[in-house]
C-alpha positions in Angstrom: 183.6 105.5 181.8 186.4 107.9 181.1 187.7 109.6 184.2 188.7 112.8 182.8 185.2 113.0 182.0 184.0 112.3 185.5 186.8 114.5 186.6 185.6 117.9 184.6 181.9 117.1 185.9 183.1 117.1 189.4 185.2 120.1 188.3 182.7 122.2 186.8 180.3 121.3 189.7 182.4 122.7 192.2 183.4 125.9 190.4 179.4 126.8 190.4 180.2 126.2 193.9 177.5 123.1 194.4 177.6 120.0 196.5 176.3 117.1 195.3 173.1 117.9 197.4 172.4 120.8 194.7 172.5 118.9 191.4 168.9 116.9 192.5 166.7 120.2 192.2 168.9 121.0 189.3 168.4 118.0 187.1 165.9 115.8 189.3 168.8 113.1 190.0 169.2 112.1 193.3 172.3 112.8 195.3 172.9 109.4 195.6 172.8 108.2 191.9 174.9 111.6 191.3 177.4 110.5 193.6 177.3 107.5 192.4 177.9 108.3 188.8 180.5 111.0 190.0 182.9 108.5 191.8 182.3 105.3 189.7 179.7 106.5 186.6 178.7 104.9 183.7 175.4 106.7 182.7 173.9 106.8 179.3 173.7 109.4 176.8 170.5 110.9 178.1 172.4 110.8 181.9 175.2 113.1 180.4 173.3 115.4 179.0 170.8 116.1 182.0 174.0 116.7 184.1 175.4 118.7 181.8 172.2 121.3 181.5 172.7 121.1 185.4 176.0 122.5 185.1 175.3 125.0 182.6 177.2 123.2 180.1 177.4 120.7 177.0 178.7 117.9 175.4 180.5 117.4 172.7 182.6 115.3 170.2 185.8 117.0 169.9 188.0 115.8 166.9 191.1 114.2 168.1 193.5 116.6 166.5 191.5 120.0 168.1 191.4 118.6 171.5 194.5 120.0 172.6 193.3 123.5 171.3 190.7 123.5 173.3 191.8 122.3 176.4 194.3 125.2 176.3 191.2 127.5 175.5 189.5 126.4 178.6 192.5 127.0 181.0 193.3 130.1 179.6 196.4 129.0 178.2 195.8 130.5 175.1 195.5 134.9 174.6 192.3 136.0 172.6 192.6 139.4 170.8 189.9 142.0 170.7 189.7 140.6 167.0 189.7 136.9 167.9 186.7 138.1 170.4 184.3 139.6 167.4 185.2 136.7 164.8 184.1 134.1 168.0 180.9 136.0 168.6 179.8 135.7 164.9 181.0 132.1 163.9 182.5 130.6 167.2 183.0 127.2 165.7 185.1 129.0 162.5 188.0 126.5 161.7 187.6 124.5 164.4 186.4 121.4 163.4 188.6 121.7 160.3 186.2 123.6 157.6 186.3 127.3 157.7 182.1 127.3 158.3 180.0 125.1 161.2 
């Protein structure tokens, strides 16, 4: 399993400020299988994406080449305009995956 992976789960658990206690009445997993998976994990598919509804979040395949956009995105590396703001609320994925539409 990749580790940066297991590292932004464990990341974006604790910035909803949850223990690994919390994430069993939040996805029905038990503290024990979640730290499990958190420290060594190699879940399935269906695994990730329980977690990940847990955490108020998704997953995704990122292209290679937009990775590094959006990893800037996410730390707030990069400065979104009023403008940017409105074109993300209509079509959010815009350019992003390399077409102009979703």
């Amino acid at each position: 399993m990749n580790k940066s992976l297991l590292q932004q789960i464990k990341k974006r658990r604790t910035q909803l400020g949850l223990k690994q206690v919390d994430i069993q009445s939040r996805t029905g997993i038990s503290r024990q299988q979640y730290q499990k998976l958190e420290s060594q994990g190699n879940p399935r598919l269906e695994t990730l994406e329980i977690i990940a509804a847990g955490l108020n979040a998704q997953l995704m395949l990122i292209p290679d080449d937009k990775v590094h956009l959006i990893r800037q995105l996410l730390n707030d590396e990069i400065k979104v305009t009023i403008e940017d703001q409105d074109n993300l609320m209509t079509n959010p994925w815009k350019g992003l995956l390399g077409g102009e539409e979703p």
